[in-house]
C-alpha positions as CSV (number, residue, x, y, z in Angstrom):
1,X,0.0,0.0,0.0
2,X,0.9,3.5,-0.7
3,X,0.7,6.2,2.1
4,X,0.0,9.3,0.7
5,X,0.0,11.5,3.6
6,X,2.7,9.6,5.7
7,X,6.8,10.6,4.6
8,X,8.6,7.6,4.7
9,X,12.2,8.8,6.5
10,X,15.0,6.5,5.7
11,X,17.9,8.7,6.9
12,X,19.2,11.3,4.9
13,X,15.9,13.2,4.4
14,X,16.4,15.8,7.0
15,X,20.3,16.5,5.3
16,X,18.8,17.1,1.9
17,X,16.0,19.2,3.1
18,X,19.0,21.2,4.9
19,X,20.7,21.5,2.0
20,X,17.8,22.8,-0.2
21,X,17.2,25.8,2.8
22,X,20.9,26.6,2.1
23,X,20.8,26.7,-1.6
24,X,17.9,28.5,-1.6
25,X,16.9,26.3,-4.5
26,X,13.3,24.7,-3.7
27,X,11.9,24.7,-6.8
28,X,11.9,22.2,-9.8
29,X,14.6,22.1,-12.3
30,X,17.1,22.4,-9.3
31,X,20.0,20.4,-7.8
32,X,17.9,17.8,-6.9
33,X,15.5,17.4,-9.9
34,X,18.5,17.5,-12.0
35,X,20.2,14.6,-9.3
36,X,16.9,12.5,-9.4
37,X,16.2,12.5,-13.5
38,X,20.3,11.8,-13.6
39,X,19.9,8.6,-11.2
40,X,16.2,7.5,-12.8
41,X,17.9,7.7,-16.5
42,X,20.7,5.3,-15.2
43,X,18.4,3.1,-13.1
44,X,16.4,2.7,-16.2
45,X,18.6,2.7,-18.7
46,X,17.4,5.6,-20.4
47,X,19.9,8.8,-21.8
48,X,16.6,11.1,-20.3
49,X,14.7,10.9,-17.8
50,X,12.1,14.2,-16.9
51,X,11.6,14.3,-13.1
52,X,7.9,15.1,-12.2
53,X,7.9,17.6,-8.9
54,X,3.8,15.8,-8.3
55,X,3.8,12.3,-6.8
56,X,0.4,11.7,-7.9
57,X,0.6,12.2,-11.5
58,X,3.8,10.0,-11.2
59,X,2.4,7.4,-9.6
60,X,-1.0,7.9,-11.9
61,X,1.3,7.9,-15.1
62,X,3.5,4.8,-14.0
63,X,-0.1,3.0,-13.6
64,X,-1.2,4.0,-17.0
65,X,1.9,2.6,-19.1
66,X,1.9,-0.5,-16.8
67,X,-2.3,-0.7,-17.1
68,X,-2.4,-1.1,-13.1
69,X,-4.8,1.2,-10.9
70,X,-3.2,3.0,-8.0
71,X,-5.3,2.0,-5.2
């Protein structure tokens, strides 16, 4: 299951959020959309990967092109 409204802390959440306050970069296209699209494209094997700052439409979208329903 899928907790929308629960964030799932693993350990380095509270350094990256830290380091976003710094930057001053919280927006999309940043440092860490630009990290995550880098680290999806190699996951996937993909040369491009666009990083969507919504979790619902990615988990909507992922659904779709895997013809699954999210809930």
């Amino acid at each position: 299951m899928i907790m929308f409204n629960k964030p799932c802390v693993i350990g380095e959440e509270y350094q990256a959020v830290q380091e976003a306050i710094q930057s001053g970069s919280m927006s999309g296209n940043g440092p860490f959309s630009k990290k995550s699209e880098r680290m999806a494209g190699e996951a996937s094997g993909n040369t491009a990967c666009l990083a969507d700052s919504l979790l619902y439409c990615c988990i909507r979208n992922g659904c779709y092109f895997n013809q699954c329903r999210p809930w």
